[in-house]
Residue, then its C-alpha position, 0 to 999 in steps of 0.5 A: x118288460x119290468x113291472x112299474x112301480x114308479x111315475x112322476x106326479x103332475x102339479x095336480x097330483x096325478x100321475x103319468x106313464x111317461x118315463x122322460x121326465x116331463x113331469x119330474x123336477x130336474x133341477x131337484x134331480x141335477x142338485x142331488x146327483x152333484x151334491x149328495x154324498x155317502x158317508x163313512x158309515x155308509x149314510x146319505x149326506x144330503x145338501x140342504x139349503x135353508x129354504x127347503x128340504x131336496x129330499x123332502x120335496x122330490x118324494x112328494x112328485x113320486x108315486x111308487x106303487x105295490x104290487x096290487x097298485x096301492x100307493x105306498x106311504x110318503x115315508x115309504x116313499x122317502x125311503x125308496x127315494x134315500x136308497x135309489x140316491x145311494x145306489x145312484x152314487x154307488x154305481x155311476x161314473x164321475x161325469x154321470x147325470x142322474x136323469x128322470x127316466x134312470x131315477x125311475x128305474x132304480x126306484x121300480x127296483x127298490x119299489x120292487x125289493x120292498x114288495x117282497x118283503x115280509x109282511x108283519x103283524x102289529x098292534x096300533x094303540x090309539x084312542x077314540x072320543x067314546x065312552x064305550x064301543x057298539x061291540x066287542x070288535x071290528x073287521x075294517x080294512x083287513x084290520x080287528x079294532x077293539x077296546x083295549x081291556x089292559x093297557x099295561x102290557x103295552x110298553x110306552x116307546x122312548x119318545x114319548x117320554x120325552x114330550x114337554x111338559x107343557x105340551x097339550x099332547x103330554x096333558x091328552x096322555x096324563x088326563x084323557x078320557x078317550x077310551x084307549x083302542x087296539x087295532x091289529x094291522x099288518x105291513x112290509x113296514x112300520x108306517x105301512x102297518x100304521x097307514x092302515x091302521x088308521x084308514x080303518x079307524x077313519x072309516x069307522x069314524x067317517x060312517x059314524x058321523x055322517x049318520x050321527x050329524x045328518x041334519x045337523x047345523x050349529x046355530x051358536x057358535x063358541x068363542x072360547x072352545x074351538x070344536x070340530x063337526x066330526x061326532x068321534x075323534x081319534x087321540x093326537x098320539x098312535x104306537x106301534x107294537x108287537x101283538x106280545x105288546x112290545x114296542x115296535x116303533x121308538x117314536x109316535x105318531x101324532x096330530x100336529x093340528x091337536x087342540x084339546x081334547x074333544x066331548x066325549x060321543x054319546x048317541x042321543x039315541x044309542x048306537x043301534x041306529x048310528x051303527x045299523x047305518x055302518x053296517x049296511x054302509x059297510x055291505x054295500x060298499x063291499x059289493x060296490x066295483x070301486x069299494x076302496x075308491x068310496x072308502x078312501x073318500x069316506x077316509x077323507x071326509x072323517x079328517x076333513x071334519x075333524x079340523x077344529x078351525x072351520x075355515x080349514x075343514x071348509x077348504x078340505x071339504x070343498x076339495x073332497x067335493x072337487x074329487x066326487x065330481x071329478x072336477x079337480x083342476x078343473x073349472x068351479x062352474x063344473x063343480x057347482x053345476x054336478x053338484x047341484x044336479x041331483x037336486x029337485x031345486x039345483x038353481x036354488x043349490x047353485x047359488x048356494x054352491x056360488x056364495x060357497x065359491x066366493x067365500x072359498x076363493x076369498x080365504x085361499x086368495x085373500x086370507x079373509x075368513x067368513x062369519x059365521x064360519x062353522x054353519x058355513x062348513x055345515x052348508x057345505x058338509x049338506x052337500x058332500x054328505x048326500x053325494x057321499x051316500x049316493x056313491x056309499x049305496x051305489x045309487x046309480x049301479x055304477x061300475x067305477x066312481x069315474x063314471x059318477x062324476x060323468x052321470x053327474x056332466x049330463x044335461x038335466x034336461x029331460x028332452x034334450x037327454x032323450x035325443x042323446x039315447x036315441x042318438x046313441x041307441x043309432x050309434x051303438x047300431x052303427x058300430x057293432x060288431x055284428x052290423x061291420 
């Protein structure tokens, strides 16, 4: 059997085997095959109605895999979709119909072709919100990050040229003091090689600010400056280079969200203690089973706090807090009660977690923001902050992060969870191999 590469995604981003298209957009599917067409120099021409873009939402309910089962970048993946659109148009006959389980099956094959490529070696150009690094470099990620010493051998892509004037972004590049930041990276594409580029920085940046704001709530909030939580940045601009400094990638990544430069991160008390804590989180997630699972919520964490509007970064950390307790798509009673369980006063938590909820649901469902928003987003950092660090140190000695958020649904009751192990202890007795 062919190995897979791709599957569909249910409306909760999960994906599923199944291969008959339960799960895929049929109507997106019937539209392109009728209406796509290639050009005389062998190009797409995709049909796009002014409501939306076909090809920019059917990426979205794909996930394509690589070989070692990391899931490929929304670009990538929009890539695949474009080649597997042509080789469709190519290859059928006038009355053909492009069905979900044929779609799957020519993107496994251009999923495929992809992970054969050739892996390159690049250079990531970024900034961070510091005045200097703890060290010389860092290994992240497979990735080395180090202060850029000088800047020039690294030619600026067309693109950037090209920004307005008054663009906020063109005043970061002409007056910034962030210090500018190479990561060397490596991928089968541009936007691979970019994708973990950034992850490593993010982690970097994640680790450094649970430590630095550990404790932290602003009691004074800043009408005329709108700030973030997290304690170091990222620039709103990235490019890609060769390692000789040669431009690799004509165009930029950038923040859309970018409002301003942010204050420069200096340790009130040095780096030794904000960096001895990344260090030892680095060890131990590196001896953990589910590592990168751990990483990518470290990841997550570092761009939820780095929203300036405390309304948005809430909501991300509310949804970060749905996927520590497993509870995604799932009832917010869940999320509140395995939310408060690993705390000594956890009823006191839960009306804490309740009030959460209601001004949750009241901005995603009323569009109403709450007083007081920033201390709010810090209540709520409090409690992803001390899950975070369960899962980074591995507290329980658990085997994968699933079962994390099946420790945190067990009763809280003593008694009642003594009788579970004395059930079980029977259970296991019963059903061992040995006794059948």
């Amino acid at each position: 059997m062919a190995k897979r590469y791709a599957y569909w995604r249910s409306s909760d981003g999960c994906r599923h085997d199944e291969q008959e298209g339960r799960y895929a957009p049929r109507e997106l599917l019937k539209r392109l095959g009728d209406s796509a067409a290639i050009n005389e120099a062998g190009g797409l021409v995709l049909p796009i109605p002014d409501e939306f873009r076909d090809d920019c939402v059917l990426p979205a309910r794909l996930s394509v895999m690589d070989q070692d089962g990391e899931e490929l970048t929304l670009a990538d993946t929009q890539d695949i979709v474009i080649s597997v659109l042509k080789c469709f148009l190519t290859k059928r006959s006038k009355r053909a119909v492009l069905t979900p389980k044929e779609f799957l099956a020519y993107a496994d094959e251009e999923a495929n072709h992809f992970a054969r490529r050739q892996v390159t070696q690049y250079t990531l150009c970024t900034r961070l919100s510091v005045k200097s690094l703890p060290q010389k470099a860092f290994t992240v990620r497979g990735c080395t990050v180090a202060a850029i010493k000088n800047l020039k051998r690294f030619a600026l892509p067309s693109a950037l040229t090209q920004i307005p004037a008054e663009s906020s972004l063109r005043g970061h590049l002409s007056a910034t003091r962030y210090l500018p930041v190479a990561v060397k990276t490596e991928g089968r594409s541009v936007h691979e090689a970019t994708s973990r580029a950034l992850g490593a920085i993010d982690l970097l940046r994640g680790l450094w600010t649970i430590k630095a704001t550990s404790g932290r709530f602003l009691l004074v909030e800043d009408a005329h400056k709108r700030r973030s939580i997290s304690a170091v940045r990222s620039a709103p601009i990235h490019t890609l280079h060769h390692r000789d400094g040669r431009v690799a990638y004509e165009n930029y990544w950038h923040d859309p969200s970018y409002a301003g430069d942010a204050d420069l991160f200096v340790p009130k008390e040095g780096w030794s203690r904000v960096e001895r804590y990344r260090r030892l989180a680095m060890l131990r997630m590196a001896s953990s089973k589910y590592r990168k699972e751990v990483e990518d919520l470290v990841i997550r964490y570092a761009n939820a706090l780095d929203y300036t509007s405390p309304d948005m970064c809430f909501l991300h950390l509310w949804s970060l807090l749905e996927k520590i307790t497993g509870t995604v798509g799932g009832k917010y009673d869940d999320t509140i009660k395995r939310t408060a369980c690993v705390f000594a006063d956890a009823p006191r938590v839960k009306e804490v977690l309740g009030f959460l909820r209601m001004l949750r649901n009241r901005f995603v469902h009323a569009s109403v923001g709450s007083e007081g928003r920033c201390n709010i987003a810090y209540t709520l950092k409090y409690f992803v902050d001390i899950h975070l660090n369960h899962l980074i140190s591995n507290t329980f000695r658990l085997d994968a992060l699933g079962q994390y958020a099946d420790l945190l649904d067990l009763p809280a009751n003593y008694s009642v969870l003594q009788g579970r192990r004395f059930l079980l202890s029977k259970a296991i007795r019963l059903h061992s191999p040995a006794t059948n």
